[in-house]
C-alpha positions, 0 to 999 in steps of 0.5 A: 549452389556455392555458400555465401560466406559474407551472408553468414558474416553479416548475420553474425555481425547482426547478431552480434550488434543486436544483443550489445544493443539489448544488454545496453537497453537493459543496464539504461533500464535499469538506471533509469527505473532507479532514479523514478522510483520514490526513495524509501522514508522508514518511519520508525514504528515508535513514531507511528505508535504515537501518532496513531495511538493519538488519533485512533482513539479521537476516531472511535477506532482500535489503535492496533487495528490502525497500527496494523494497517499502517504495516500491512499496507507499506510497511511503515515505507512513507514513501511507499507507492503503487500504480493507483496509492500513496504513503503510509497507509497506500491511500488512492486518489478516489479514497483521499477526495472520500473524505478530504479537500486537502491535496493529494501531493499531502500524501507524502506526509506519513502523519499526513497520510496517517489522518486522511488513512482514518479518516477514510476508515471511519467513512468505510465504518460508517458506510458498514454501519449503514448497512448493520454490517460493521465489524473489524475484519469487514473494516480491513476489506473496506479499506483494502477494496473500497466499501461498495465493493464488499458490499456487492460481496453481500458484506460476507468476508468469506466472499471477499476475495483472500488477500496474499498479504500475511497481515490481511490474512490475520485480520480477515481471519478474526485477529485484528491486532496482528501486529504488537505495537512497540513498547514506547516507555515515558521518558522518550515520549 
């Protein structure tokens, strides 16, 4: 049987236009994701340190604790989103409306997010209270997984399951001031 050489041609040419046709796909991709993807807003950790070091203790709570979480969870990134949390202290939709009728487009707004982020602390300390199960690193994993889910952990932190977060880990393991704040001397407040 004679070889059709036009039939290799074709399938060349096929070829051909078919990885054009992906690596187009692929550079289009890429620039599109860049334009959705929310701008980083570094907030400086003296800014931080202050607005926490305000709130924290009107809130019954350890302002290094707070602080802490404000870096474990975006890294200061006010603009920091993943599929399901927003802003500063990644807070989800379902944790926003916990404790505030506020919008949740506020969430952009690190000091915003900041308030409503302790707010919503202070409901996971009281729901862990409720339940005489209160304690810092039980704190941390209501925060990071919602309260009702630690508690069908028995509020036993050895159940919850071990972040991959370095900071989370710190916190889980009984250091609940992982992360120094910044020394803010008088004059620049």
């Amino acid at each position: 049987m004679p070889i059709d050489h036009r039939y290799h041609r074709d399938e060349r040419l096929i070829i051909r236009i078919a990885v054009a046709f992906g690596l187009i796909l692929g550079v289009l991709t890429y620039f599109f994701a860049q334009t959705l993807s929310p701008p980083r807003e570094q907030v400086s950790p003296e800014d931080v340190w202050r607005v926490v070091r305000e709130l924290a203790p009107q809130a019954g709570l350890d302002p290094e604790f707070v602080y802490a979480l404000a870096w474990a969870e975006s890294g200061l990134n006010a603009r920091a989103r993943s599929s399901v949390a927003r802003g500063i202290m990644q807070l989800t939709r379902p944790a926003w409306t916990e404790v505030t009728d506020e919008s949740y487009s506020l969430a952009w707004d690190w000091q915003t997010n900041l308030r409503i982020g302790i707010e919503y602390l202070v409901f996971c300390r009281k729901y862990l209270k409720s339940h005489d199960s209160f304690n810092y690193p039980l704190l941390a994993a209501s925060y990071r997984y919602g309260p009702y889910y630690v508690q069908s952990k028995n509020f036993d932190i050895q159940q919850v399951k071990p972040p991959k977060n370095e900071i989370y880990q710190l916190i889980f393991n009984g250091n609940v001031r992982p992360v120094p704040p910044p020394v803010v001397s008088v004059a620049s407040e």
